[in-house]
C-alpha positions as CSV (number, residue, x, y, z in Angstrom):
1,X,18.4,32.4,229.9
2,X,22.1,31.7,228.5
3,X,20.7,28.4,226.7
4,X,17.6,29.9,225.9
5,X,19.7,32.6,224.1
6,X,22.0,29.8,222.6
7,X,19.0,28.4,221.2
8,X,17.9,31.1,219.6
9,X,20.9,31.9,218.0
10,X,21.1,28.4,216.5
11,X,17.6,28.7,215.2
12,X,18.5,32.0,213.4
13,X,21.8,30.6,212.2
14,X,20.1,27.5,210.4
15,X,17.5,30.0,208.6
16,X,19.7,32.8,208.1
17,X,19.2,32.6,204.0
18,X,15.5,33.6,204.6
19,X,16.8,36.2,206.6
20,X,19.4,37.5,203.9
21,X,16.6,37.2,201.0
22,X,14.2,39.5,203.0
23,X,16.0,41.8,203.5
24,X,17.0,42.0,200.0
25,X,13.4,41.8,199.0
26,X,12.4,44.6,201.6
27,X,15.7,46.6,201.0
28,X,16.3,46.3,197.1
29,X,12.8,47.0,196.4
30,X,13.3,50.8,198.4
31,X,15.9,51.3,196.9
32,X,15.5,50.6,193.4
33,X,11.9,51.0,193.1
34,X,10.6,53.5,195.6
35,X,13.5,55.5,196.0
36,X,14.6,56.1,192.7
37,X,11.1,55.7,191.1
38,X,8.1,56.4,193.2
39,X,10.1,59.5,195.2
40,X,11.5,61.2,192.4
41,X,8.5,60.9,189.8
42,X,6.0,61.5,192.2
43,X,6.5,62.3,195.9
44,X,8.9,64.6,195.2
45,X,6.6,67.1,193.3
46,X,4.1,67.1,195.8
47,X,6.7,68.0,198.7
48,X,5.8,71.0,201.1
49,X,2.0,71.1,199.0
50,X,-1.1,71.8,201.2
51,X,-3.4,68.9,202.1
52,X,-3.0,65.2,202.8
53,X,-1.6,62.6,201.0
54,X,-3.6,59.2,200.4
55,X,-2.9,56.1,198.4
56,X,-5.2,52.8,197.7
57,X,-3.8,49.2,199.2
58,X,-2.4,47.2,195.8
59,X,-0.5,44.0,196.4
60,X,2.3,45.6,193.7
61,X,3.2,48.0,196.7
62,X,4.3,44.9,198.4
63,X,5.5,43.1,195.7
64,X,7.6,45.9,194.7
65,X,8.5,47.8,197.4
66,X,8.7,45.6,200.0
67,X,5.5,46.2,202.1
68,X,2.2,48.0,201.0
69,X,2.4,50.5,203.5
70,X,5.5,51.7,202.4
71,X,4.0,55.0,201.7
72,X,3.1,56.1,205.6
73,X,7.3,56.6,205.9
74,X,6.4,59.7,203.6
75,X,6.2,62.2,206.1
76,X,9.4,60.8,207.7
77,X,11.2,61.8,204.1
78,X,8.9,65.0,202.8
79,X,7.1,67.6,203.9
80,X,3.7,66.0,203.2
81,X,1.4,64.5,205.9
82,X,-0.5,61.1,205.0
83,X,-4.2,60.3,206.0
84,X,-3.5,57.3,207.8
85,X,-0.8,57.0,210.6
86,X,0.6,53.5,211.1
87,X,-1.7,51.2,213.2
88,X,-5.4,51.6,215.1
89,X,-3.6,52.3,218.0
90,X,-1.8,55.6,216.6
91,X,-4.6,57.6,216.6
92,X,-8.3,57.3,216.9
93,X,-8.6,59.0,213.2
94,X,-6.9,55.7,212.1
95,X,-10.5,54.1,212.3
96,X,-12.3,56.5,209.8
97,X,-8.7,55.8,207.6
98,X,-9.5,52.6,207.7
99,X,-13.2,52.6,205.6
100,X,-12.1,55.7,203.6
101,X,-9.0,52.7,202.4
102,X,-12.3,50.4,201.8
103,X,-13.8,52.9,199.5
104,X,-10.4,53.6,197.2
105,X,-9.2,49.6,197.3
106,X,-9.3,46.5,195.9
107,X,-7.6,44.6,199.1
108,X,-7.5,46.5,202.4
109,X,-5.0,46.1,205.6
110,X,-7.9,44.8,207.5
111,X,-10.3,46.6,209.7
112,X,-11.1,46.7,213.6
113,X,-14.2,45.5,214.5
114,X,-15.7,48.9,215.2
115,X,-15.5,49.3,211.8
116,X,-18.2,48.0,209.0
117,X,-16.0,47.7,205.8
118,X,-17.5,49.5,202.7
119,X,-17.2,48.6,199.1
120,X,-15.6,50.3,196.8
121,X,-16.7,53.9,196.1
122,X,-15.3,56.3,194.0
123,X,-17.9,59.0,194.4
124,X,-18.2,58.8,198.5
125,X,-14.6,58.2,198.9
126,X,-14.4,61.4,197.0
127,X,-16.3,63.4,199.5
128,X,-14.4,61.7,201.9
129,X,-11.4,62.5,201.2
130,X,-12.1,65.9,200.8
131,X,-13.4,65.7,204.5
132,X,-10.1,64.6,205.5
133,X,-8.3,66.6,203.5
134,X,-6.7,64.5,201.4
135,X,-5.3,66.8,198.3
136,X,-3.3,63.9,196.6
137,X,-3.7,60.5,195.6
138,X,-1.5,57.6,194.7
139,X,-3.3,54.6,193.0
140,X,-1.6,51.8,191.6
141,X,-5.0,49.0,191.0
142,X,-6.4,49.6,187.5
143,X,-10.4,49.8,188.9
144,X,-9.2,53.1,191.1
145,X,-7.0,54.5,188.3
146,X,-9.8,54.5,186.1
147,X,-12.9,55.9,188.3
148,X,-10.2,58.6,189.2
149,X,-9.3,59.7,185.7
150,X,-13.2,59.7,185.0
151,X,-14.5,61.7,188.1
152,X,-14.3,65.7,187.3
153,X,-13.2,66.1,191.0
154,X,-9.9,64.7,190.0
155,X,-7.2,65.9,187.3
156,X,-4.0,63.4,187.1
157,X,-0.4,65.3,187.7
158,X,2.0,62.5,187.5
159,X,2.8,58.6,186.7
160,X,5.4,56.1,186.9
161,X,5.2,52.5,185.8
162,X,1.6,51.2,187.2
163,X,1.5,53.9,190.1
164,X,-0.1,57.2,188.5
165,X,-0.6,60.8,191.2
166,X,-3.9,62.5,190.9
167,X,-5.1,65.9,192.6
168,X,-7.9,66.9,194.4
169,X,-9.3,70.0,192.5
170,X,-12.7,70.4,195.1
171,X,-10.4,72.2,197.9
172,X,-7.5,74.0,198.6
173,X,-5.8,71.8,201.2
174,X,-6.6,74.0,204.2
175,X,-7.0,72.3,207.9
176,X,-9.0,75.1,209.4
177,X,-12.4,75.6,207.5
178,X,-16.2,77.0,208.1
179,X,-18.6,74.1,207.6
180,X,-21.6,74.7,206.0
181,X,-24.1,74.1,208.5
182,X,-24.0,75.0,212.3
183,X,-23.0,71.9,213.9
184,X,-25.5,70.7,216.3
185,X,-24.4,69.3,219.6
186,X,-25.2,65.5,220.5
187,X,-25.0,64.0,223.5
188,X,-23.9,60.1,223.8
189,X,-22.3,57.9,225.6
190,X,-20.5,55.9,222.6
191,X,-19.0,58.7,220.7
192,X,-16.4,56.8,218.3
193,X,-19.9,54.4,217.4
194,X,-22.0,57.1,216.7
195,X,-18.9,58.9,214.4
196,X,-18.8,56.2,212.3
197,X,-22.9,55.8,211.4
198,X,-22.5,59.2,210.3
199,X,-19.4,58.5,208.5
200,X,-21.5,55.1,206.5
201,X,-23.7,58.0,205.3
202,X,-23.0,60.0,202.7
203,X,-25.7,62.2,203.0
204,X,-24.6,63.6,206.7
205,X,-20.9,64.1,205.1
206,X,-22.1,68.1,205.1
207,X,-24.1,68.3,208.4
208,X,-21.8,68.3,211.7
209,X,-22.4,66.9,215.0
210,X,-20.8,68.0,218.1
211,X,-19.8,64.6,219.9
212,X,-20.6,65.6,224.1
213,X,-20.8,63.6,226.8
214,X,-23.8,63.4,228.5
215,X,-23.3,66.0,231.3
216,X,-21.1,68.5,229.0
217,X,-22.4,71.4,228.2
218,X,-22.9,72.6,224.8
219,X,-21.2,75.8,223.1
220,X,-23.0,79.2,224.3
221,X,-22.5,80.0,220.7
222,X,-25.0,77.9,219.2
223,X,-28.7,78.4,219.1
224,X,-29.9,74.8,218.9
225,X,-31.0,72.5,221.2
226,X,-28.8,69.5,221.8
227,X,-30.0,66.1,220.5
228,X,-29.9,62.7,222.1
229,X,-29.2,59.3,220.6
230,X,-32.1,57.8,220.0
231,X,-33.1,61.3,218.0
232,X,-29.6,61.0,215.8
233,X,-30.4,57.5,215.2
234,X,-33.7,58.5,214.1
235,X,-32.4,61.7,212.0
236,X,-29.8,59.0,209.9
237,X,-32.4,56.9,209.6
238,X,-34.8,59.4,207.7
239,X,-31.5,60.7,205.2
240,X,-30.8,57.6,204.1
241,X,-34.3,56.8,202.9
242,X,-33.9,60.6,201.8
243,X,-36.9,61.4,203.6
244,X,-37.1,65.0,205.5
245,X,-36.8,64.8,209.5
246,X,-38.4,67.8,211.4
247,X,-36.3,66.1,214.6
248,X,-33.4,68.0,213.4
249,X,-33.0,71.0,211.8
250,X,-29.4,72.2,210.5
251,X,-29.2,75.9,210.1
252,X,-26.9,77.3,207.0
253,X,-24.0,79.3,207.2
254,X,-23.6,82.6,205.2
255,X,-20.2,84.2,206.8
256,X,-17.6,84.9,203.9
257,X,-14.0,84.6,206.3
258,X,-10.9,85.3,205.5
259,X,-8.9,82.1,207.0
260,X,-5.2,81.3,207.2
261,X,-3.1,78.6,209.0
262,X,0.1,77.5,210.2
263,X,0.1,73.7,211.0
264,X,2.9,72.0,212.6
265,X,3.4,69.0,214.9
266,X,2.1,70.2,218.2
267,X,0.6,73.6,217.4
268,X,-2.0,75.0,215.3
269,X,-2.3,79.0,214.5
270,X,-5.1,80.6,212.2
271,X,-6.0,83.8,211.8
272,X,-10.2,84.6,211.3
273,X,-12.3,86.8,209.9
274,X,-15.4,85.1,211.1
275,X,-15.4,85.2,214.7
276,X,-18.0,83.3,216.9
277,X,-18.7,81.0,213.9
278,X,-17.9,77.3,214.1
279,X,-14.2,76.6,212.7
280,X,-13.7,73.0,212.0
281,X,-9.7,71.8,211.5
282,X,-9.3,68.6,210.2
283,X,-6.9,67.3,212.6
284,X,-7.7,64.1,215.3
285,X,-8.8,65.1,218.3
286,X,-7.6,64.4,221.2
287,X,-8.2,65.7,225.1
288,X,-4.3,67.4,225.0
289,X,-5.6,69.7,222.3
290,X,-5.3,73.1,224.2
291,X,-6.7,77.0,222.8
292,X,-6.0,80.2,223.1
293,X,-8.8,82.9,221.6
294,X,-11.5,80.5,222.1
295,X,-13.1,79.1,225.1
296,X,-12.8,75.7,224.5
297,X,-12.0,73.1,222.2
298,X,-14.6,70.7,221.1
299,X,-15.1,66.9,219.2
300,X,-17.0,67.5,216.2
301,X,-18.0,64.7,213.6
302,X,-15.8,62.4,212.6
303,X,-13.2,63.1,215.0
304,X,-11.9,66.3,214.4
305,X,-11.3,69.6,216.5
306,X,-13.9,72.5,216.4
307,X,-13.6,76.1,218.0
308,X,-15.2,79.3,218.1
309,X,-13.0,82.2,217.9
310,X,-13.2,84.6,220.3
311,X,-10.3,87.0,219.1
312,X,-8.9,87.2,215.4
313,X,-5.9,84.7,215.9
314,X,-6.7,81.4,218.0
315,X,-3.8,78.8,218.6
316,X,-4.5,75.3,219.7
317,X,-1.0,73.9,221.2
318,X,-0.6,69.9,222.5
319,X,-0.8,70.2,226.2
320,X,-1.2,68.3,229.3
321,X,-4.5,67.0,231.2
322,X,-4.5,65.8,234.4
323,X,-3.2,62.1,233.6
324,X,-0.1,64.2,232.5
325,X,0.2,66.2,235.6
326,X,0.1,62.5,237.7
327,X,1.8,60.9,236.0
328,X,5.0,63.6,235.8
329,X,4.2,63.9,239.7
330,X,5.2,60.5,240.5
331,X,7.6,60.6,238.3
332,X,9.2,63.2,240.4
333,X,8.3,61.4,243.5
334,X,10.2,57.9,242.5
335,X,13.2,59.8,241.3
336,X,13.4,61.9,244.7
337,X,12.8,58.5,246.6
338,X,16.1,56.3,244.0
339,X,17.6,59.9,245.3
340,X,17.4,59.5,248.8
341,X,18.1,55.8,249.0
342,X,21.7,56.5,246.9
343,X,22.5,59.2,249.5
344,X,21.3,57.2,252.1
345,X,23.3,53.8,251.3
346,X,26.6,56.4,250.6
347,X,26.2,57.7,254.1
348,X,26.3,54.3,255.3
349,X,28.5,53.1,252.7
350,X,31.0,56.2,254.0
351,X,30.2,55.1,258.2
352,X,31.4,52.0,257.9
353,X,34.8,52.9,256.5
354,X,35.4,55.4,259.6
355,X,36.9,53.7,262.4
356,X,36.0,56.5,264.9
357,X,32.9,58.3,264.4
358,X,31.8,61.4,266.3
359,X,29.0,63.4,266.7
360,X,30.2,66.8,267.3
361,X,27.2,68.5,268.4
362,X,26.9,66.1,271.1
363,X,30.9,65.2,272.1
364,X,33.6,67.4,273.2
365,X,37.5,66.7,272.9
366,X,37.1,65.2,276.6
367,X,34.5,62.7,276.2
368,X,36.3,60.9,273.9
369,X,37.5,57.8,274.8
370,X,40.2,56.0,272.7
371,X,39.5,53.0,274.6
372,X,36.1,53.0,274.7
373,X,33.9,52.0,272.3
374,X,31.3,54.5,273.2
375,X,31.6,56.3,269.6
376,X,33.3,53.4,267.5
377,X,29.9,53.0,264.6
């Protein structure tokens, strides 16, 4: 290991001016740029606002700043929470992030291959984004600037240099909303597969499925009849040639509710109006998502959490499932075991130090010995 480590020292020695001018590329361009441009003129403004903040992928960001995804560190420095979260693996809403990026860039990070990339689409992107709730944009390449400042949906708030903010007028920036459609409940076996063919079309953006396994039972609440794959693949398959299906038949919702929120990290409170209604909230779901004032919490289409409200105020808190509750258990089982074998190896650490060692449950004054070595350990 020590000449490994030599090595490797030697290595980074002989290129350390490569070293030295990254970090001034990465470093200078925060600070210069992004701190004192991008955060004052724009992030700044938006800090503590309702909704999501978004941006497209424009090689300036790296060129500039330092890396293009500079701006998912905003919700380390604001108030604001971002649509995508770092890589695929930080949360399973990162692969419906990922083709809503295809739809608002020029040049993307890339995409899993789960995901079929999209071209770009101002219009869809829009309804997208509204899906996600995403009430503020960042665009920096000329082609999204310009379908932005010409959609109606989309009023501009700030600029700086080539980077220019733009609102989301369509929506108020709440999590917890009342679709409107009843969501019908499908059963599958590929959930995340069947998400994203209703995410490619734009024409299922307002009718919710309920994503079930096969042996789950649907929500008492609703009055359809569940649907199988082969049926949803069907229903898409009819709305994209935009030709009516009798398969499936999505029932409106009328209720006028009253809805307000608290969202933070690992809770989720709203108070209701409407209760026993579906109540989406645009946050990824995730089997730790626990509820109080509903029954249960379900996966509705893309991937988000949906509830019906059994009592006025429901709160969904981050708990623990039963990978959790093994996990902590032998947890507490290898720390009780590193327990006993310290105490153990004292005791016999403590023994062999004694030169006379006597049991005295078992040995009176008169037994001893001091020349035998009956009781010597």
């Amino acid at each position: 290991v020590i000449p490994f480590a030599l090595l490797c020292f030697a290595g980074a020695r002989n290129n350390s001016e490569n070293a030295i001018a990254w970090a001034k590329w990465n470093y200078g361009g925060i600070h210069h740029e992004f701190w004192n441009g991008i955060y004052k003129s724009l992030l700044c403004p938006i800090d503590g606002t309702a909704g999501r903040l978004a941006n497209d992928l424009h090689p300036d960001n790296h060129t500039y700043f330092g890396s293009t995804r500079i701006f998912e560190a905003v919700p380390s420095i604001l108030n604001k929470a971002i649509l995508e979260g770092g890589i695929v693996n930080s949360a399973i809403g990162s692969l419906f992030s990922y083709y809503i990026q295809g739809e608002t860039s020029q040049n993307c990070a890339g995409f899993p291959t789960i995901v079929k990339p999209p071209r770009f689409n101002i219009t869809n992107a829009t309804i997208h984004l509204e899906m996600f709730n995403v009430k503020h944009f960042i665009a920096c390449w000329d082609n999204t600037k310009e379908a932005l400042s010409s959609h109606s949906a989309w009023k501009q708030i700030g600029e700086y240099k080539r980077w220019k903010l733009f609102e989301l007028t369509t929506h108020n920036g709440n999590y917890v909303t009342i679709p409107k459609f009843h969501p019908i409940p499908l059963k599958t076996t590929d959930w995340k597969k069947n998400a994203l063919k209703w995410l490619y079309n734009i024409n299922a953006a307002d009718k919710p499925f309920i994503l079930m396994n096969p042996n789950e039972p649907p929500p008492i609440e609703t009055s359809v009849q569940s649907v199988n794959e082969n049926t949803f693949a069907s229903w898409l398959a009819g709305i994209t040639n935009n030709s009516k299906s009798s398969e499936i038949c999505f029932k409106p919702i009328n209720t006028q509710a009253v809805i307000s929120e608290e969202i933070s990290d690992e809770k989720i409170v709203f108070k209701t109006t409407a209760l026993h209604q579906p109540h989406i909230i645009k946050i990824t779901w995730f089997p730790n998502w626990k509820v109080k004032g509903a029954k249960k919490v379900y996966r509705v289409t893309p991937c988000f959490l949906l509830v019906y409200p059994e009592k006025e105020k429901v709160e969904l808190f981050y708990g623990y499932i039963l990978s959790d509750k093994i996990g902590f258990f032998f947890t507490i089982i290898g720390c009780l075991t590193l327990l006993i074998i310290a105490l153990n190896k004292t005791i016999r650490l403590i023994k062999s130090h004694s030169p006379i060692y006597t049991p005295a449950a078992t040995a009176s004054k008169s037994d001893i010995n001091p020349c035998s070595n009956k009781y010597y350990d």
